[in-house]
C-alpha positions in Angstrom: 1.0 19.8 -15.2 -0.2 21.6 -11.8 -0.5 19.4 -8.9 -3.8 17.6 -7.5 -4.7 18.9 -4.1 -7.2 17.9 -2.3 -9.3 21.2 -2.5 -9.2 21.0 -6.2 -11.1 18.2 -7.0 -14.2 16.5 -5.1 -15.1 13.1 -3.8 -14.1 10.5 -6.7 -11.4 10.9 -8.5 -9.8 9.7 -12.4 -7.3 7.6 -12.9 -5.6 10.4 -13.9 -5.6 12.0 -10.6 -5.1 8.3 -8.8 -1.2 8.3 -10.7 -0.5 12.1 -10.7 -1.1 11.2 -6.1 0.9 7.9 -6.5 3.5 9.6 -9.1 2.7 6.0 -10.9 1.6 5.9 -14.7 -2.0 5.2 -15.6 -1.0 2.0 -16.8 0.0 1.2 -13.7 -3.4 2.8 -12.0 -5.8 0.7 -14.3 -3.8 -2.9 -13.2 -4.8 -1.7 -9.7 -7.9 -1.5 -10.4 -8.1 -4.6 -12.6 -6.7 -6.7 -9.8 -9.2 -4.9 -7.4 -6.0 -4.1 -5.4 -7.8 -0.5 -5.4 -10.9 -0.1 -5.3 -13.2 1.6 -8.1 -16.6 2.3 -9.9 -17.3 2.4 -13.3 -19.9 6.1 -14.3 -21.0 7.9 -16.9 -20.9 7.4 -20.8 -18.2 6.0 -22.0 -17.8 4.2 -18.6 -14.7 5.8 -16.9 -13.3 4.8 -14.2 -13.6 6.8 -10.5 -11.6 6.0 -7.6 -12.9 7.2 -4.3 -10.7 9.6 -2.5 -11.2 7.5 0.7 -10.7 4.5 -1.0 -7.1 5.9 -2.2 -6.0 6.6 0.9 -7.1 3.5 2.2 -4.9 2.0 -0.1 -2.1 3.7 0.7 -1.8 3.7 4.7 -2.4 -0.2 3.8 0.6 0.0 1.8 2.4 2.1 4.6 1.3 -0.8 6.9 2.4 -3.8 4.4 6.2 -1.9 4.5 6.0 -2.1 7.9 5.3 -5.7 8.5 8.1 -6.3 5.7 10.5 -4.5 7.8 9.3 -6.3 11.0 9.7 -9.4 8.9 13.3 -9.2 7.6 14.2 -8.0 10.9 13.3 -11.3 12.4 14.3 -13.6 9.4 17.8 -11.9 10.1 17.9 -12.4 14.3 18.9 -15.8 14.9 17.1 -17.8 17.2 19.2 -17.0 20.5 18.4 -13.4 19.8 14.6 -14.5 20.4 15.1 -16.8 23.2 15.0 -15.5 26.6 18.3 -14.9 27.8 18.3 -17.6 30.4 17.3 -20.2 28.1 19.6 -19.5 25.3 22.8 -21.1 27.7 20.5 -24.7 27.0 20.4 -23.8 23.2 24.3 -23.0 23.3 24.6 -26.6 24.4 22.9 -28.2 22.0 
């Protein structure tokens, strides 16, 4: 199956497309749009679904963004609170 590229298609786009870009099934497309986790329209006869280019990559730089706050997240579950603590304080939390 040849690639979608940008050039190759125009502004909406089928679920089709939506998993060949995300390398997901179309299973897994249509539960994004069911949970309105992606964004989509419903055009033409039979109703089909079309997912906005823009709206795509919205979805994915907010994923990006939701694995960088993770990262951020486990990296300060895994400090210890004297790693937070200005260094001059953490001799009173030593004590304690």
């Amino acid at each position: 199956m040849d690639q979608v590229s940008p050039d190759s298609i125009g502004r909406f786009l089928t679920v089709g497309d939506a998993s060949e870009i995300l390398n997901i099934s179309s299973d897994e497309v249509l539960e994004l749009v069911r949970t309105a986790e992606l964004p989509a329209i419903r055009v033409g006869r039979p109703r089909r679904w079309r997912i906005e280019r823009s709206a795509l990559e919205g979805f994915i730089a907010g994923k990006y963004e939701e694995s960088r706050r993770m990262g951020l997240w486990r990296e300060v579950a895994d400090a210890s609170v004297i790693d937070l603590v200005d260094p001059r304080d953490a001799s009173a939390l030593r004590r304690r």
